[in-house]
N, C-alpha and C positions, 0 to 999 in steps of 0.2 A: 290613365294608362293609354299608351299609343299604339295600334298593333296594324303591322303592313297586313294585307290582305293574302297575303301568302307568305306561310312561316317554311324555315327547311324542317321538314321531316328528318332525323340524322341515323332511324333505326339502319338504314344501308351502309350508314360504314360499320353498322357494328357488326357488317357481314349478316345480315337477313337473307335468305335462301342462297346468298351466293357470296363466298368469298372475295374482295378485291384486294389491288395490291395499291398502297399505299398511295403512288403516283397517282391513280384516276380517281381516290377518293379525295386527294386537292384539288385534282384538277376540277371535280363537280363542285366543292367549298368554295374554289375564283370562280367560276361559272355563276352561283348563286350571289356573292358581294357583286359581283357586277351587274348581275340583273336587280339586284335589288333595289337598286338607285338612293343608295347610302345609307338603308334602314335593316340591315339584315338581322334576322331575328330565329337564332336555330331553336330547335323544339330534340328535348335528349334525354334520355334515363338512365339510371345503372342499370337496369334491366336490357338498355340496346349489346347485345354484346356481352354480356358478363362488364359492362365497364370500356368495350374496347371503342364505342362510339366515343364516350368521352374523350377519351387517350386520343381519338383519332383528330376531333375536332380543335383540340389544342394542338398537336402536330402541324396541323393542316394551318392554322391561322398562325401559328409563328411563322411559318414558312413562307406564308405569305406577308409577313411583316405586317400585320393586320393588329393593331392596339386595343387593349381590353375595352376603351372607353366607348371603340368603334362599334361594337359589337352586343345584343341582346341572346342572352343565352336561359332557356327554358328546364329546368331539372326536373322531371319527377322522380319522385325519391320512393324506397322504400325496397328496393334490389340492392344487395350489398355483394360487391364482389369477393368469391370466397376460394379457396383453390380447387382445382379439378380433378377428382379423385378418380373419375370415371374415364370412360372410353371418351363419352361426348356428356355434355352439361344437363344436371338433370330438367331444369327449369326450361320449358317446351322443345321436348327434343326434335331433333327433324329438321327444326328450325333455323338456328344458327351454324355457321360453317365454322369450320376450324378455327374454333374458341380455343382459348389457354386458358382459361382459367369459368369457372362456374357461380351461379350466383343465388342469395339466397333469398329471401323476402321478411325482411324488418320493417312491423310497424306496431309500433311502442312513440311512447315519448323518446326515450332514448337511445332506441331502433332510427328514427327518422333521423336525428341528432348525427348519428356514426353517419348513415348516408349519405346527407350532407356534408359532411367533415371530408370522406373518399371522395364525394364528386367534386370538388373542389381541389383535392388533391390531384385527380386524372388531370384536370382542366388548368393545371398548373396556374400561369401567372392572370388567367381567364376566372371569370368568377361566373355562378347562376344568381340571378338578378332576380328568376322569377323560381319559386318553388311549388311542388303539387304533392300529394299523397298519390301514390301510382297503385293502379288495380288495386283499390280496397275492395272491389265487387270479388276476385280470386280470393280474398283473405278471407270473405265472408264465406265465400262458398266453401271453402275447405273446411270448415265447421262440422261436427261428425254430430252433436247435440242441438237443443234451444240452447243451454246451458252456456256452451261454448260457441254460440254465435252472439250473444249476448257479452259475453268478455272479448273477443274480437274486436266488437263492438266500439266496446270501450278503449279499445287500443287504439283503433282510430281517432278514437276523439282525442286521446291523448298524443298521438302525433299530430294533431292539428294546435294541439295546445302548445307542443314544439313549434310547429311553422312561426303560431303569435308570437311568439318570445324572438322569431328569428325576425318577425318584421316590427315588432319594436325594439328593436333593439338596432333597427336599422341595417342588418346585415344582408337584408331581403327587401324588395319593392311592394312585392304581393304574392299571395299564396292562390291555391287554384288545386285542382281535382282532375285526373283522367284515368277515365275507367270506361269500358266497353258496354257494362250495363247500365244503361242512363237510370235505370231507377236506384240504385244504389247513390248514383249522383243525386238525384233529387231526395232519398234520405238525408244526405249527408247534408244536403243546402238547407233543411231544416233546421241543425241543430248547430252550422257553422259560418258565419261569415266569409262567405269567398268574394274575392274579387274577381278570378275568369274560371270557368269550364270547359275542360277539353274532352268532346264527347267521340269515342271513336267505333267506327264501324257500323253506328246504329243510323245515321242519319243519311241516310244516299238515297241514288235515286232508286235504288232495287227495293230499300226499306226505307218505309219513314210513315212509322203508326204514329193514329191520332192522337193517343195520346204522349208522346212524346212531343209531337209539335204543342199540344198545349204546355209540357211544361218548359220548355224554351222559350214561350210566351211571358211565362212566368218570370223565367228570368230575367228577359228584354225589361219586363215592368220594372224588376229592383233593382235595373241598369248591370250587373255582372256579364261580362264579357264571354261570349262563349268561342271557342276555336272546333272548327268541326274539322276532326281528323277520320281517316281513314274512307274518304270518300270513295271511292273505287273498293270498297269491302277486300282490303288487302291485299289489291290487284285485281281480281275478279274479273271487273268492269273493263280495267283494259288489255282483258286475255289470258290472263294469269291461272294455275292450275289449282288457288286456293281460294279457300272464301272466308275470310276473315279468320286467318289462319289456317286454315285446316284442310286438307288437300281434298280435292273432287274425287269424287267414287264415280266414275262415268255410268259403270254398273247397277245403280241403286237409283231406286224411286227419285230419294232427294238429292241424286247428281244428276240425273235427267230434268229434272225441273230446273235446278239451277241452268244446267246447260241451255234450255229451250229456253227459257224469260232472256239470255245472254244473245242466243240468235236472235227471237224478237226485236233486242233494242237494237244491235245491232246493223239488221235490215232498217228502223226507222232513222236511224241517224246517216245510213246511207243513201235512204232516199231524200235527204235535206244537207246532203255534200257538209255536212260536219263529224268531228270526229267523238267516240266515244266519251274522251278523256274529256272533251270538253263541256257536254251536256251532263258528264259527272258532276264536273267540278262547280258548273255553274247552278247546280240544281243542290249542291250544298250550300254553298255560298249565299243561296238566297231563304235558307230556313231562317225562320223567326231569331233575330238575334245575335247572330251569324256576326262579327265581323273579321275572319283571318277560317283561311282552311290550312291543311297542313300538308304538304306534298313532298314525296322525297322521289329518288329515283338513283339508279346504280348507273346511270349513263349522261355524262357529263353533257352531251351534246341536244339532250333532252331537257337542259337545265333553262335554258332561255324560253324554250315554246312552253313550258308547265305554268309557265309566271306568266305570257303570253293567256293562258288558257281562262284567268278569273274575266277576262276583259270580251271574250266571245260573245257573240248576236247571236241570241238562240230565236228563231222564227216559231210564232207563237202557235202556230199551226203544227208544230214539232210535239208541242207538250200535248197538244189534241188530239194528236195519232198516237203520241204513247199511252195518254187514257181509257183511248178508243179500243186500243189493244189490250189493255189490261194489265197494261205494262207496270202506270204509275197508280195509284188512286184519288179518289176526285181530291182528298185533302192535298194531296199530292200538287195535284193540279190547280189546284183553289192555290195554293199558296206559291208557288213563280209565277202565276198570274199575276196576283195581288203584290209582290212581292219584287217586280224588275219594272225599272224605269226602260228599259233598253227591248224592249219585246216590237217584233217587226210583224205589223199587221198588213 
């Protein structure tokens, strides 16, 4: 398996906090094939959207006259687009902007199956090459028993048992995982052969416990691929009023903390004339095992410096004043140490 160093994140067309209109979400899709330098590889769910990433991503590439064969495209499955009975979609509200339609969460053997089958439909003459089980760590949690977390359980296993069927049977390259609690990944990597892991939100430079860097280790060792998404904690990092979804309470204990660790970094990345985004992104990019982070963005013109951004000289004297600060933690620090050929002493 081959994976650029920077995949498109595509929750933004599915309209993620902001609505767009069709024209600027091409216009970021040619933005991103031409910075790619011929390897473009999107990252998509039914979940972006109710479905409307999908819809949008095939829009966007026909238009551009862009051929299926040009093209890598990442599904996780396991959000089935379903109609909208409500005001707004019940599946995180707040969230998405003027959806048409609402979505539900299938996973079964035959839950996964239907997913696949719709996203392949959104993505019309485009196909997903790679497939994943989406937030199985949401499916666990909604569990009200042991009982019925133990049959969940088992649901998942049985939609992975769908993915096997999809990729012997050749209709699939590889199958893969993303889910926001790495340890549910790391359950799940027990009892399933994956080929990559998409870990999102847990891996940044705000967080990154020990023992999650050891089990990324783990996975380096059995060679599985990992993609660490949501480096910037769902904007967070570069300004944003959320953290890993979920809007800041500037009023409250843990909105002030947040806030105040955001000023901190902020001040040490200005006194080393770099930008946030970039000491984000490269302080993902260099965890254990690492090889693609996943980046999207609602503004076309920020498409070339994002791909720009894996390629930054971070001064090594940077990660020392963020430890000093208490910003990162020594594993923190122990590891882009260890971890960049490119460090400027």
């Amino acid at each position: 398996m081959s994976f650029p160093k920077v995949i498109f994140g595509t929750s933004g067309l599915g309209n993620l906090y902001v609505a767009m209109p069709d024209d600027v979400k091409c216009a970021i899709v040619e933005a991103y094939i031409k910075a790619s330098n011929g390897s473009p590889f999107f990252d998509t769910a039914g979940k972006y959207g109710a479905g409307l990433a999908l819809e949008s991503i095939a829009k966007c590439l026909m238009q551009l006259n862009v051929a299926p064969h040009q093209v890598l495209i990442s599904n996780k499955l396991g959000w089935l687009r379903v109609p909208l009975t409500a005001k707004e979609p019940t599946f995180e509200p707040g969230v998405w902007k003027d959806l048409k339609f609402d979505a539900v969460q299938k996973i079964s053997y035959d839950g996964i199956l239907e997913c696949y089958e719709q996203g392949n439909e959104l993505l019309q003459s485009y196909h997903a090459n790679y497939v994943s089980v989406h937030d199985p760590d949401e499916y666990l949690a909604a569990a009200t028993h042991g009982a019925d977390e133990n049959e969940r359980y088992h649901d998942i296993l049985q939609a992975y048992a769908a993915l096997g069927d999809l990729k012997r049977s050749g209709k699939v390259t590889a199958i893969g995982v993303g889910a926001k609690d790495w340890t549910v990944i790391a359950r799940i990597a027990e009892d399933v052969q994956l080929d990559w892991v998409m870990i999102a939100n847990s891996m940044t430079v705000h967080s990154h416990p020990k023992a999650l860097l050891d089990f990324m280790n783990k996975l380096k060792q059995r060679g599985t691929v990992i993609i660490n998404s949501a480096v910037f904690n769902a904007g967070f990092l570069t300004g944003g009023e959320y953290y890993n979804y979920k809007k800041i309470e500037p009023d409250t204990p843990l909105g002030q903390q947040f806030l105040s660790w955001r000023e901190g970094f902020y001040s040490v990345c200005a006194s080393f004339n770099i930008s946030p985004a970039a000491v984000g992104v490269k302080f993902g990019l260099l965890a254990p095992g690492v090889k693609s982070v996943a980046l999207s963005t609602t503004n076309p013109g920020r498409v070339a410096a994002n791909m720009e951004l894996v390629d930054a000289v971070i001064h090594e004297k940077l990660w020392h004043e963020l430890y000093n600060r208490q910003l990162i933690t020594a594993d923190g620090l122990s590891m882009v140490l260890n971890g960049t050929n490119e460090i400027v002493n």
